[in-house]
N, C-alpha and C positions, 0 to 999 in steps of 0.2 A: 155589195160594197157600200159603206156608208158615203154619205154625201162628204165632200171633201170645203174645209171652212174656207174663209181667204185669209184669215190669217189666224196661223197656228196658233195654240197657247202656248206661252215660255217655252214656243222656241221648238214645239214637237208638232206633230200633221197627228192629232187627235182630235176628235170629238170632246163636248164636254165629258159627256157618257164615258168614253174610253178613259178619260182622265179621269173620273170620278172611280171608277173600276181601279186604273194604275194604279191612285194611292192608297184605294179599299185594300188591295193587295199587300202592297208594303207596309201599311201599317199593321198587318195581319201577321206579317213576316217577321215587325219588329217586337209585337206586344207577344210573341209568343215564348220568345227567348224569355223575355220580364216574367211572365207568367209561370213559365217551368220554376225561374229562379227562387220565386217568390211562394209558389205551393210547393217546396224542398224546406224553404227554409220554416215556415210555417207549422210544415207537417214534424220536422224535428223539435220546433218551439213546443207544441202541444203532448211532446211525447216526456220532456222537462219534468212537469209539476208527479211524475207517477214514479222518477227516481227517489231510494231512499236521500240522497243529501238533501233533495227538493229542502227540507222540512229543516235543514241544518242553516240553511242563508238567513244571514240576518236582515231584518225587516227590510231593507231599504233594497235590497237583491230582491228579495222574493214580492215587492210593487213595483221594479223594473222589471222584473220575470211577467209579471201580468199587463203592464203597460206595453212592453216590445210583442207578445201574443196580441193582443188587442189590435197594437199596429199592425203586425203583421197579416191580421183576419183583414183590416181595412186596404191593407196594399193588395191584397189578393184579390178582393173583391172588386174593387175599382178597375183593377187590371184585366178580370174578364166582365166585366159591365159593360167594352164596346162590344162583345158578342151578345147577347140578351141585348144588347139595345138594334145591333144590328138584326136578329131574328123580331121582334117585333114592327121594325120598320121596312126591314126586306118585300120589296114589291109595291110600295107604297110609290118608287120615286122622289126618295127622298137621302139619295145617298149623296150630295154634295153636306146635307145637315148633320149627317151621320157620322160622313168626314171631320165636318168640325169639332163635332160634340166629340168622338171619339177621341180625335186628338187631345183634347182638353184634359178627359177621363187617363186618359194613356200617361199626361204630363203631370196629373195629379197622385197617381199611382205610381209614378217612380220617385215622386219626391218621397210621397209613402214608404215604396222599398227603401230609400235607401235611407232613413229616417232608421225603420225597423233594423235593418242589417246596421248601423251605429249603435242602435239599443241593444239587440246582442251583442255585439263586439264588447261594450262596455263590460255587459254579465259575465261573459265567459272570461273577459281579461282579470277582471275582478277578483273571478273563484280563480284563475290558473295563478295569478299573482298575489295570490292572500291580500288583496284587496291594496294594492300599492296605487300609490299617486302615476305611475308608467302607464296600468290601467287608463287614465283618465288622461295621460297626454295620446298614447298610443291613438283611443279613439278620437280625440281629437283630430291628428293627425287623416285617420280615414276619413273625417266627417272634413274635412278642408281638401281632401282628395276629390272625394263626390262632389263638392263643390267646384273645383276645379274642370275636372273630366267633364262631369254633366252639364252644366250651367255656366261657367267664364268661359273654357274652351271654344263650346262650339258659337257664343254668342260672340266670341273675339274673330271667327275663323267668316262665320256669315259676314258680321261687318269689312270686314278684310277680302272678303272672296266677294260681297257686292262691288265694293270697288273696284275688285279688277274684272268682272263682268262686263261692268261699266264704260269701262275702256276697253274693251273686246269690240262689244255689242257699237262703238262708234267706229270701230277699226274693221267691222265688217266681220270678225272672227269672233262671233256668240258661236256656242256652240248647244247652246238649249239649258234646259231643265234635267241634267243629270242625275237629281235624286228626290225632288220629287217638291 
């Protein structure tokens, strides 16, 4: 049994080790859904340029066709880079560094994705609407979405859930590090 600390991290009876493990885990958990998502949409991007219409888009489609694959090679990549990073440093004792850096790679990679899945949205909206201005509100629309969901949400929801920690954690009723 490991040695027991005196005082817990946020709020859990872990070790650092265990914690560094916990979130090695969940982030594994989280980058993996991003990853499917992102080698799908990828592997349809790449399968594009070998239809006959390919050749039918006019110029400004067919350097968004190339620019959303590019991103899309870049989101993919970055999103399993915390594996090759973690198989290189695995065993080192170096996984609180791993944690960070991954996290970083994992935050940069979904901007990536969702950058990519905008840039298609656009294309396809494009070719399904004979290239109408709907196209470019529509994506709009998703790209203020993603902004939304991903990045004001949950940095509205931390700021607003420190607070009321806050006042737990004086009141006696923290109840720890729920997610991580």
């Amino acid at each position: 049994m490991p040695p027991q600390q005196d005082h817990p991290v946020h709020g859990r009876d872990e070790t650092p080790e265990e914690r560094a493990d916990r979130l090695w885990n969940e982030m594994l958990q989280e980058v993996r859904v991003c990853q499917t998502g992102a080698q799908i949409l990828f592997g349809f991007l790449l399968s594009v340029v070998f239809t006959p219409r390919y050749h039918d888009l006019p110029a400004f489609d067919q350097h968004l066709y190339v620019s959303t694959v590019f991103l899309g090679a870049l989101a993919t990549g970055t999103l399993i880079a915390p594996v090759a990073f973690h198989r290189f440093l695995s065993g080192h004792g170096m996984k609180p560094e791993l944690i960070r850096v991954a996290g970083r790679l994992i935050a940069v990679g979904l901007v990536l994705l969702a950058v990519t899945i905008t840039a298609a949205l656009l294309l396809l909206l494009r070719t399904a609407t004979d290239r109408s201005p709907v196209a470019w509100v529509l994506t709009g629309v998703a790209l203020a979405w993603f902004c939304v969901g991903w990045l004001a949400l949950p940095r509205y929801v931390l700021r607003h859930g420190a607070r009321g920690r806050r006042g737990h954690a004086t009141s006696g009723r923290h109840t720890g590090d729920e997610g991580g």
